[in-house]
C-alpha positions in Angstrom: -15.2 26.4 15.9 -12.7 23.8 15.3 -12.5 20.1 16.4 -10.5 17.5 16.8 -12.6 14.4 15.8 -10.4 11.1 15.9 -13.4 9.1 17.2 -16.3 11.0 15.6 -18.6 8.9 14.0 -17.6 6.9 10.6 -18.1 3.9 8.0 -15.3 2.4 7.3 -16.4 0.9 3.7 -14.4 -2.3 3.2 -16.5 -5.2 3.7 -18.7 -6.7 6.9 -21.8 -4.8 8.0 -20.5 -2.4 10.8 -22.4 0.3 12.9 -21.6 3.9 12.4 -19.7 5.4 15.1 -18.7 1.8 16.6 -15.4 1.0 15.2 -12.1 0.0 17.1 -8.9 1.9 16.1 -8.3 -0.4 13.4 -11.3 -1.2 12.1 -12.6 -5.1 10.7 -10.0 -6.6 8.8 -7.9 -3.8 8.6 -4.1 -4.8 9.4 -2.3 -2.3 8.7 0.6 0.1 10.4 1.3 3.7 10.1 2.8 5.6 7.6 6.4 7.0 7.2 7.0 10.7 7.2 6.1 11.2 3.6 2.5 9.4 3.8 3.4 6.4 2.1 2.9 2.9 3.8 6.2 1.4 5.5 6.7 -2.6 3.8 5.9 -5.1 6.5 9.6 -6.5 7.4 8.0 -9.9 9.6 5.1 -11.7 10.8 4.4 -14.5 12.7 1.3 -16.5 13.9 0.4 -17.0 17.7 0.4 -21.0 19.0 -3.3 -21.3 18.8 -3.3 -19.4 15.3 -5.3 -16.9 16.2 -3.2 -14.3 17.0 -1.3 -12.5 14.3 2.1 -10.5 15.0 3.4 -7.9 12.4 6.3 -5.9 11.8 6.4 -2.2 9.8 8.8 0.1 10.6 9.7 0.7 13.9 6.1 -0.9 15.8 5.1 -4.6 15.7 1.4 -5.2 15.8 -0.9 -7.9 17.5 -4.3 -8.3 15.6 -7.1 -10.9 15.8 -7.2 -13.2 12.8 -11.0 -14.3 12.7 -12.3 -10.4 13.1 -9.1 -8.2 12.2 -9.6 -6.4 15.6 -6.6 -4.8 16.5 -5.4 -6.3 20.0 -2.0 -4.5 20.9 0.7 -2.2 20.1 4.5 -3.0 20.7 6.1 0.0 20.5 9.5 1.3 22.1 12.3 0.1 19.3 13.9 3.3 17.6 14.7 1.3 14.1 13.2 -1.0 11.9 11.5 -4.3 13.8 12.9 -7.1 11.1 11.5 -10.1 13.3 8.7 -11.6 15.5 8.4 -14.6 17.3 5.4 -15.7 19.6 8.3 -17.6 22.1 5.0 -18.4 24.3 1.3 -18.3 24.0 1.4 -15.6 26.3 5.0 -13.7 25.1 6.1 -12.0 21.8 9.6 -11.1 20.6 10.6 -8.7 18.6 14.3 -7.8 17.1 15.4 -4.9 15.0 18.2 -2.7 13.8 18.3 -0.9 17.0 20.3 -3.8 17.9 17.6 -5.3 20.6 15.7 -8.1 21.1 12.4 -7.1 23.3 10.1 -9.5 25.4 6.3 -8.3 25.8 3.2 -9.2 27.0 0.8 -10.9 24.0 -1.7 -9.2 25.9 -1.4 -5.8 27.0 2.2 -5.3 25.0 3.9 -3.8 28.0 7.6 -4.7 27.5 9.1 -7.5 30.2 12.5 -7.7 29.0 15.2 -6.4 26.7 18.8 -7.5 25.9 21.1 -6.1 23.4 23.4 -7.7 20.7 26.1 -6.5 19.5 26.4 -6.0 15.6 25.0 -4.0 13.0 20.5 -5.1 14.1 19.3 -8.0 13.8 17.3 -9.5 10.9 16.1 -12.8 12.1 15.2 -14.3 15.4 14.7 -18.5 15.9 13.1 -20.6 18.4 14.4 -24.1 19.7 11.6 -26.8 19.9 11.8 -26.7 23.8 10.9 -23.0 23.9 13.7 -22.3 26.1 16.6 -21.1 23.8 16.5 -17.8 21.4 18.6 -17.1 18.7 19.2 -13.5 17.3 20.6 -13.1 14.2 23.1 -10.6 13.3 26.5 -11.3 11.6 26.4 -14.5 13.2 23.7 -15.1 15.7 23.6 -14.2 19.6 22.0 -16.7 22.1 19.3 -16.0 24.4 18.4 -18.5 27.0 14.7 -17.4 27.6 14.3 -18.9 31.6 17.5 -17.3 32.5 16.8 -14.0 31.1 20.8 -14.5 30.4 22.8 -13.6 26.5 24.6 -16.9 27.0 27.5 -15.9 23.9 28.1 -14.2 20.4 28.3 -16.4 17.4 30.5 -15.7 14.7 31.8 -17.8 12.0 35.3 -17.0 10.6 35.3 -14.9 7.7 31.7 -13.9 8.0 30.3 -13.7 4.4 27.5 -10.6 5.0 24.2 -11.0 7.4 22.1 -13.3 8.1 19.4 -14.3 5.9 17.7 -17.1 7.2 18.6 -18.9 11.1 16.5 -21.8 11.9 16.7 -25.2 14.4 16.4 -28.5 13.5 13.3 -30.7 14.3 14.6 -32.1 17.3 16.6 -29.2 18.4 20.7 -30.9 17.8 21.6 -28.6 15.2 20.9 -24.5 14.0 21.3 -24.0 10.0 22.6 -20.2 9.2 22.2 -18.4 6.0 24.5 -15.7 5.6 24.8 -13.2 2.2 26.1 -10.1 0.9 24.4 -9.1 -2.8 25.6 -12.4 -4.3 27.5 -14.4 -2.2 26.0 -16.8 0.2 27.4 -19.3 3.1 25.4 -21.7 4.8 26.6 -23.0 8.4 25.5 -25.6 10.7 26.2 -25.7 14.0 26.3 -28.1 17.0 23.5 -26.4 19.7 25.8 -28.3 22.5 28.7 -27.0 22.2 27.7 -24.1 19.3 30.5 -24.7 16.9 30.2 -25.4 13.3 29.9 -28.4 12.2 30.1 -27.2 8.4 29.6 -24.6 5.9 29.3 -24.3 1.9 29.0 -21.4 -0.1 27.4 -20.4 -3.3 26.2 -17.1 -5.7 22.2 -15.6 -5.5 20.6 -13.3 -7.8 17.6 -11.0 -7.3 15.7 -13.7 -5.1 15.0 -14.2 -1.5 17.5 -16.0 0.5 16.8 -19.3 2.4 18.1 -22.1 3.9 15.8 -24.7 5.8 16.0 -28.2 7.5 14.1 -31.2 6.3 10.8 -32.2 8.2 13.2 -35.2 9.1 16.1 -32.9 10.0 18.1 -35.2 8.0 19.1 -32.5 4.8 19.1 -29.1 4.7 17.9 -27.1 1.6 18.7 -23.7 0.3 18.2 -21.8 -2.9 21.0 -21.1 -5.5 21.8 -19.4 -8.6 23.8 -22.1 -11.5 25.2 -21.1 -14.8 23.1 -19.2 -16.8 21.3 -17.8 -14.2 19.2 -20.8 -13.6 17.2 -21.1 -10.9 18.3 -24.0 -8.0 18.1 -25.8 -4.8 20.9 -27.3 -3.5 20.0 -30.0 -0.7 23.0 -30.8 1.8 23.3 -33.8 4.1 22.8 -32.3 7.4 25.3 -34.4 9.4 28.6 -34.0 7.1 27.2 -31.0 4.8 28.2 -33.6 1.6 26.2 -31.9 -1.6 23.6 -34.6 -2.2 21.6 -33.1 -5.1 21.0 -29.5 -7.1 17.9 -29.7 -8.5 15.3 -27.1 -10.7 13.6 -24.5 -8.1 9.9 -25.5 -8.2 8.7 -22.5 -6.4 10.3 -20.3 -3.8 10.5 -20.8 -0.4 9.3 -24.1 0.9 7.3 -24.3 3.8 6.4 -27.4 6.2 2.7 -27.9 6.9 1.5 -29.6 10.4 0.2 -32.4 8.8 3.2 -33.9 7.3 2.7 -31.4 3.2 4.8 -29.1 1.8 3.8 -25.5 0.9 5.7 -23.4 -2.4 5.1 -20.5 -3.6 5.5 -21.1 -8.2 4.2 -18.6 -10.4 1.4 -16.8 -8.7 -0.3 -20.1 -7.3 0.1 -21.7 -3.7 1.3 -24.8 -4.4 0.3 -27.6 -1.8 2.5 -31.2 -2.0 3.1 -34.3 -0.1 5.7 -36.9 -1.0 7.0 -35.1 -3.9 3.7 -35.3 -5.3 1.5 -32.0 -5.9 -2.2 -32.0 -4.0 -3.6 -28.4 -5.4 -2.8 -25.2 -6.1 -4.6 -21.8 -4.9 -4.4 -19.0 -7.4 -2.9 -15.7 -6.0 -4.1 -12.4 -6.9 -1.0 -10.1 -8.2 -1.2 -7.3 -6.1 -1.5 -9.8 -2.6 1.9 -11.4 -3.1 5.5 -11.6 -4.9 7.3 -14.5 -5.4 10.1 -13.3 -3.2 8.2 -12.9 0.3 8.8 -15.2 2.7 5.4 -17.3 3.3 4.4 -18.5 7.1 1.7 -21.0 8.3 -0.5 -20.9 11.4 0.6 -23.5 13.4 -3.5 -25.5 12.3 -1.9 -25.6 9.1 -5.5 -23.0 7.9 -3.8 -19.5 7.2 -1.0 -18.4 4.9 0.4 -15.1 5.1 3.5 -13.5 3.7 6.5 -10.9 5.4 8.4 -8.4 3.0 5.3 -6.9 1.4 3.1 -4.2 1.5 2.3 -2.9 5.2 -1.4 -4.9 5.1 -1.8 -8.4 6.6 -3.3 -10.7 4.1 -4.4 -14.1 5.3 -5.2 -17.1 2.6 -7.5 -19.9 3.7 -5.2 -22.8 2.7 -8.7 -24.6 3.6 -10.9 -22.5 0.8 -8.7 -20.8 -0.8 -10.4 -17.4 -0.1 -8.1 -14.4 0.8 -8.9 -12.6 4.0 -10.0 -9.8 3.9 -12.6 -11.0 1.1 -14.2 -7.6 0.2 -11.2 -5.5 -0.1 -8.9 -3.5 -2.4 -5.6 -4.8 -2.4 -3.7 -1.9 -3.4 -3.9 2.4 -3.3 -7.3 3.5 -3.6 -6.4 6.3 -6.5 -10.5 7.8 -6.9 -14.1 7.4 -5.2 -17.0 9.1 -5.8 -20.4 8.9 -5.1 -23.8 7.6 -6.4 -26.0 10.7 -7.1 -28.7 9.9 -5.1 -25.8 9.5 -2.3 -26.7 6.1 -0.8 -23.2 4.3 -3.0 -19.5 5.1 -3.2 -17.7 4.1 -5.6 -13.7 3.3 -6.0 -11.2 2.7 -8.2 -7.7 1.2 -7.1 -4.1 0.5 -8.2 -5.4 -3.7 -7.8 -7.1 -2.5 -11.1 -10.4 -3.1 -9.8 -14.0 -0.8 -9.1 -16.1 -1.4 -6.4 -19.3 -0.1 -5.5 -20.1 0.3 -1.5 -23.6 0.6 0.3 -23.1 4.0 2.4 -25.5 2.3 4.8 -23.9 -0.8 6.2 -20.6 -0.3 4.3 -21.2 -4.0 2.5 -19.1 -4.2 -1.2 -22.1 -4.7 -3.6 -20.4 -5.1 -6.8 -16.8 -5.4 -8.2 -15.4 -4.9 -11.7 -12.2 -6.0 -13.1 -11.0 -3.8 -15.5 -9.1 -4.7 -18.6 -5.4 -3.7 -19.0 -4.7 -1.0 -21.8 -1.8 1.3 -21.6 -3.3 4.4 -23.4 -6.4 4.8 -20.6 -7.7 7.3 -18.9 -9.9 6.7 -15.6 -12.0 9.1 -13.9 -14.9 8.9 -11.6 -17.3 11.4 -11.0 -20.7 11.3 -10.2 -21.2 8.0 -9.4 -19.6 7.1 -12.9 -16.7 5.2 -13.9 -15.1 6.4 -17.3 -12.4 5.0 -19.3 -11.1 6.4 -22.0 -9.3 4.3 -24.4 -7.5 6.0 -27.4 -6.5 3.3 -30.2 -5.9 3.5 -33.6 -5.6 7.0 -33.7 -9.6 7.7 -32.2 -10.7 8.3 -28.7 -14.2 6.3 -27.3 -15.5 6.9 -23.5 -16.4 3.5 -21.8 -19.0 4.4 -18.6 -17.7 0.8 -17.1 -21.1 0.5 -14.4 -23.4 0.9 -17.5 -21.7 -0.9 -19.8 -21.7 1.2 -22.7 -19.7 2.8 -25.2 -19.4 6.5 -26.6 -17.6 7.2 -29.7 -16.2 10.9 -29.5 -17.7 12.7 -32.3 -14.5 14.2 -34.9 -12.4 11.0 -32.9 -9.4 11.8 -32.2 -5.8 10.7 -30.4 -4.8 13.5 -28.0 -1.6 15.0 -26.8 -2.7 15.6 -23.4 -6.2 14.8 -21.9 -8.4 16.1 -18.6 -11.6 15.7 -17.3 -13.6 18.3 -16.1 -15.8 17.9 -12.8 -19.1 17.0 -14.4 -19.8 15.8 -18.2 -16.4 17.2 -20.5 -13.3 15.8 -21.3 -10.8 18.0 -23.0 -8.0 16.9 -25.6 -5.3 18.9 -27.4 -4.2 18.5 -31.0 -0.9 20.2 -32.2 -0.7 21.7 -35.9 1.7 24.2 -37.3 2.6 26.2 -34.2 -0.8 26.2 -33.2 -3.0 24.3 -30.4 -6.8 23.1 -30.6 -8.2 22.2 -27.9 -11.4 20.0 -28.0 -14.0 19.6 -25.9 -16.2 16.4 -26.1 -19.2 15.3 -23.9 -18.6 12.3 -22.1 -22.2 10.8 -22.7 -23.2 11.8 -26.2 -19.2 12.4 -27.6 -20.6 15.5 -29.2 -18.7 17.7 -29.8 -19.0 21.0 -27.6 -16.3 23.3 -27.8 -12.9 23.8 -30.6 -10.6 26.6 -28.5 -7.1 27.4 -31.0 -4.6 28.7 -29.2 -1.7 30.5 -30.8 1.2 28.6 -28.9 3.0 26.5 -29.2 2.9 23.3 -27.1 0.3 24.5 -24.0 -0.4 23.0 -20.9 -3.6 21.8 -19.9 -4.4 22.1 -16.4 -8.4 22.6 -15.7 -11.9 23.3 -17.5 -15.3 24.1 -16.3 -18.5 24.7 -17.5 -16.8 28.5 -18.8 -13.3 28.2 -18.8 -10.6 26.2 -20.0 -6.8 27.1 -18.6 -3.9 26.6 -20.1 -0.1 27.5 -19.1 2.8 28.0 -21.3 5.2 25.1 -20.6 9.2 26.7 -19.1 11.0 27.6 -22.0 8.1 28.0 -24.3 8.5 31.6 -24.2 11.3 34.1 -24.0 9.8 35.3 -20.7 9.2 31.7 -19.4 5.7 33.2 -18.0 3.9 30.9 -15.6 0.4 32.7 -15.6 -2.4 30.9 -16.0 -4.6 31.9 -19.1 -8.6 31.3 -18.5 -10.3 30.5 -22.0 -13.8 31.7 -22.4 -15.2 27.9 -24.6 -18.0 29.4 -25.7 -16.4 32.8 -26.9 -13.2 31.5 -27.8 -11.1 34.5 -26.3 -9.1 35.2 -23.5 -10.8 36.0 -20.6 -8.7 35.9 -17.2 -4.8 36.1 -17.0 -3.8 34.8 -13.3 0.0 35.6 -12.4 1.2 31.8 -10.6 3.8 32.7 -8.1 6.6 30.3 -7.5 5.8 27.3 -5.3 2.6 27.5 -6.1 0.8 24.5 -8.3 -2.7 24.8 -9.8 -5.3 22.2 -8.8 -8.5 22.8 -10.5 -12.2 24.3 -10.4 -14.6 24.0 -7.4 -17.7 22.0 -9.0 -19.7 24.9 -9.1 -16.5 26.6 -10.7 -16.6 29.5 -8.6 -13.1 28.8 -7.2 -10.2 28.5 -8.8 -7.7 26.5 -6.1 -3.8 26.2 -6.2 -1.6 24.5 -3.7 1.2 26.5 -2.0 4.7 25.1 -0.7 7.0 22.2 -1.0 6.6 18.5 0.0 9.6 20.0 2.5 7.2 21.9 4.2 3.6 22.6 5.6 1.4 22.9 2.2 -1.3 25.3 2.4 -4.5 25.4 -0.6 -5.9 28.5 -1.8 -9.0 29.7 -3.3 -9.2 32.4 -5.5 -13.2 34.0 -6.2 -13.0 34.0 -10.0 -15.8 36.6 -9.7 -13.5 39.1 -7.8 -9.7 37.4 -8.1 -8.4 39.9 -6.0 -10.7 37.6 -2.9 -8.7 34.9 -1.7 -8.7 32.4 1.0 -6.2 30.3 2.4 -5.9 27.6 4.8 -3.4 25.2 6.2 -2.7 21.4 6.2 -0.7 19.8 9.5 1.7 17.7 7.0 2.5 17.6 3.1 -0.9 18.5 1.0 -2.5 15.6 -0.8 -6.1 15.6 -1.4 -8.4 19.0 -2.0 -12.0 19.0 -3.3 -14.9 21.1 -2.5 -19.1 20.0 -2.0 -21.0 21.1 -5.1 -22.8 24.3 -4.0 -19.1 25.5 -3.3 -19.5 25.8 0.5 -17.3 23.3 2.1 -13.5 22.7 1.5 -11.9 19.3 2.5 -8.6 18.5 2.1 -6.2 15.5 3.5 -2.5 15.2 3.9 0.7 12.8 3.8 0.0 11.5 7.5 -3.7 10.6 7.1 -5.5 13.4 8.2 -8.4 14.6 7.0 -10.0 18.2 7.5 -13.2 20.0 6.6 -13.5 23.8 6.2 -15.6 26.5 5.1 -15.2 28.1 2.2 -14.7 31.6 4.1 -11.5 29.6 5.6 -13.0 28.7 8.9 -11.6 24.5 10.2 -14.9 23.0 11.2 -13.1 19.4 11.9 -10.1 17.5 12.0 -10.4 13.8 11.7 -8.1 10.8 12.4 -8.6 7.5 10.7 -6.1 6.8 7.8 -2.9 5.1 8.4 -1.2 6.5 5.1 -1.5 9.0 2.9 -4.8 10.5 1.5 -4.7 10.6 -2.3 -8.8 11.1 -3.0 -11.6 13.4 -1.1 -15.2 13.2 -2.6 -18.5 14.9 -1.2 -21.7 13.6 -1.8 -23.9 15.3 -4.3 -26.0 16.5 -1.2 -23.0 17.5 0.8 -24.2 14.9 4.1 -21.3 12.6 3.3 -17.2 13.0 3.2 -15.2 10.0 1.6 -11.1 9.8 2.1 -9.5 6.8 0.5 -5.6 6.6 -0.2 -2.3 4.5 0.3 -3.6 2.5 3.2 -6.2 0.8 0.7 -9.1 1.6 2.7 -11.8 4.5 1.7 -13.5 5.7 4.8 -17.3 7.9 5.0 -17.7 10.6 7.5 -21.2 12.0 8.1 -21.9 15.9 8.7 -22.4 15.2 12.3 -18.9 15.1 12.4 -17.8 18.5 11.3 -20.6 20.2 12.3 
């Protein structure tokens, strides 16, 4: 019997203690939105902190979100725009605005995000929305800017400056409220305006080139200048600083960082090659190092209005809060990019993951605490692979091959070394290697903790494909084109006999996947990304037995429990389902908000892991699916 299990109980392994089967929708510390339609997470367009900083708005594709800064808990969904949300603004303590290219600017409740007002611009959406230091007048930009007089409810006019020069980029008040600075840009060219807020005309405007960066244009803390960045000759790196009065070029200095940033107590916050940096007067206080994979130098940073938290828009679709206090990024125990493998301890009580941050990390099943994190070392010729509760690298250089098991810390030269064509892993202890010589193929086989050698396969072809091995079989494929006939049937190697065993005809649209543990099964996936995936099983005892079962979106993550009785697989919009090997669903399960790239079972089958594009790897117990 199937279920649907969206709230059945899980640990969501990412960093604070949490009880099973207690979690919110989002979980702790997890900020992050849905995915798109092809699983991948949407980039966070905006995001903006509450009054009392501690509220958190964000922006990813066509929802903003409100979440809780000290516990990550997920307080409200603002949902109704039918295009990209580019901006939010807390206009209130109490009331949130978002913009987008739906061409609207939206009112809602901070608190139970019902929607209390809408207007719309005219133009091609909205990128930008501003606030004036009375809290009564809003400004949307557009091609131009539209303004909103908040108490009213009332669009009070259109702004357009002659000529316009693209969208706008950056819109922003001065201190005391006189004056609006607007950034507008196409590619290159760039105009900055300033405009009278009494009678909105301009007052003036300059224009200049921008390369590859981030566009902005701000006011001094004393309103007195405004600043914006600029390309010079050679491609150098500016910022030009206007008077704000008469719009007379004062100075174009060397860009010290990116965008700058005001801080309540009177500093100055950049963002220069991967460090915060923190000045006041000109003169630099501290720097904060930044981890690569939690910023770029061309988001846009913003400050809680405490001057404590940091966070950035135009990145990936997770919130990441830095204590300007500490320094410490928020959340603390966290990948910060895809998690790409996980598998667990073999007595079942640790899983362990591996992520694009280029980082391990080792979870208690228990209380889903992070109990140890490695770094591991760049090197272009790697191959990663965790099974088992192990973490193997291996590194090919100078023409040899070595297996690095990362946890303990040691180092296995492969026996007859070698540097191979093509390289897989199997599901427990082998990794196999191919070797091209005069027309002919040899596949080795090394263990992965001795390096012995354990098996030498030739294969009369020229240039095979490696796809799988087991403790039997290797499989190969002739490659399109290697063959008059193009065949695309799969050839199952006997290692220890060295012959030809199985010949499996691979119909189009189908793609092979690999062994079950127990290699029993033989699984492909069927379809197109276009289209409902499906994965089969084929009995390799009796080939003609086959079972096949269905995903709800695009196919992305298959594996089976060791004794070969349970099938999980998860797909491009997060879900996650478990199935018996005789194709029965036993449970459908909810809880990723992007694609699921990795599935691992315990070794006693009690325990499910999913981990993927939303950088989080979740556990789900038996109880759920059975």
């Amino acid at each position: 019997m199937s279920q649907h299990a969206a709230s059945s109980p899980r640990l969501d392994v990412f960093g604070d203690a949490l009880p099973t089967g207690a979690l919110s929708r989002c979980g702790t510390h997890r900020l992050w939105h849905p995915p798109q339609e092809d699983g991948l997470p949407y980039e966070l367009h905006a995001v903006a902190f509450s009054p009392d900083s501690r509220r958190v708005v964000s922006a990813t594709g066509p929802t903003a979100r409100i979440w809780d800064v000290e516990d990550g808990r997920e307080v409200a969904v603002l949902s109704g725009h039918v295009g990209y949300v580019h901006a939010v603004l807390y206009v209130s303590g109490t009331c949130i605005a978002t913009a987008g290219s739906d061409q609207t600017v939206r009112l809602w409740d901070a608190a139970s995000g019902a929607e209390l007002r809408r207007w719309t611009v005219p133009g091609n959406g909205i990128s930008r929305l501003a606030l004036s230091p009375d809290g009564r007048t809003l400004l949307a930009g557009s091609r131009g800017f539209a303004v909103l007089d908040l108490e009213a409810g009332a669009l009070v006019r259109c702004v357009q400056p002659e000529g316009s020069a693209g969208n706008t980029s950056a819109l922003s008040f001065s201190p005391d409220g006189a004056r609006v600075v607007l950034l507008e840009r196409t590619f290159e060219p760039w105009r900055v305006c300033v405009y009278d807020t009494t009678t909105w005309t301009m007052q003036w405007s300059a224009t200049g080139e921008l390369y590859e960066r981030f566009a902005w244009a701000v006011f001094s803390a004393d309103g007195l200048t405004v600043s914006c960045a600029h390309t010079g000759p050679g491609f150098r790196s500016a910022v030009r600083t206007y008077d704000a009065r008469t719009g007379t070029l004062l100075e174009e200095a060397h860009d010290q960082g990116g965008h700058p940033v005001s801080l309540p107590d009177g500093g100055l916050l950049r963002i220069a090659h991967g460090r915060l940096v923190l000045s006041r007067g000109g003169v630099q206080e501290r720097t904060l190092e930044l981890h690569s994979a939690t910023y770029s130098g061309s988001w846009e940073p913003a400050v809680s209005p405490d001057g404590r938290w940091v966070t950035f828009a135009h990145g990936p679709a997770t919130v990441l809060l830095v204590d300007l206090h500490t320094g410490a990024t928020r959340p603390e125990h966290a990948h910060r990019d895809w998690v790409r493998q996980a598998t667990f301890s073999e007595d079942g009580t640790h899983l362990l993951t591996y992520s694009q941050d280029g980082t391990v990390r080792r979870w208690d099943c228990g209380s889903g605490r992070q109990v140890e994190r490695r770094r591991l070392e760049e090197n272009d010729g790697r191959f990663i692979h965790l099974r088992d509760g192990r973490v193997l690298v291996g590194d090919s250089k100078r023409g040899t091959m070595f297996i690095h098991d990362v946890l303990a810390d040691s180092k296995v030269d492969l026996e007859d070394a070698f540097s191979p064509y093509s390289a897989i892993w199997s599901e427990d202890r082998a990794l196999v290697g191919t070797m091209l010589f005069d027309g002919e193929s040899e596949v080795l086989v090394n263990d992965t903790r001795t390096g012995r050698r354990l098996w030498t396969l030739v294969i009369s072809a020229d240039w095979p494909e490696l796809l799988a091995v087991s403790r039997r079989f290797i499989v190969t494929r002739q490659r399109p084109g290697a063959t008059e006939s193009g065949s695309t049937a799969l050839h199952f190697w006997d290692v220890e006999r060295g012959t030809l065993s199985l010949e499996l005809p691979r119909p189009k649209g189908v793609r092979s996947r690999g062994f079950s543990p127990d290699g029993a099964w033989f699984l492909f996936e069927e379809g197109s990304q276009a289209v409902t995936q499906a994965v089969i099983l084929v009995d390799l005892a009796c080939p003609e037995r086959r079972i096949r079962v269905e995903t709800r979106a695009r196919l992305t993550a298959v594996t089976v429990s060791r004794d070969g009785r349970l099938l999980a697989t998860g797909d491009a919009l997060g879900e996650v389902r478990v199935w018996s090997t005789d194709g029965a669903l036993l449970g459908a399960f909810e809880g990723h908000r992007a694609l699921v790239d990795t599935l691992a079972f315990s070794p006693d089958g009690t325990l499910l892991a999913s981990s993927g594009a939303d950088t989080t790897a979740l556990i789900w117990p038996r109880s759920a699916w059975s």
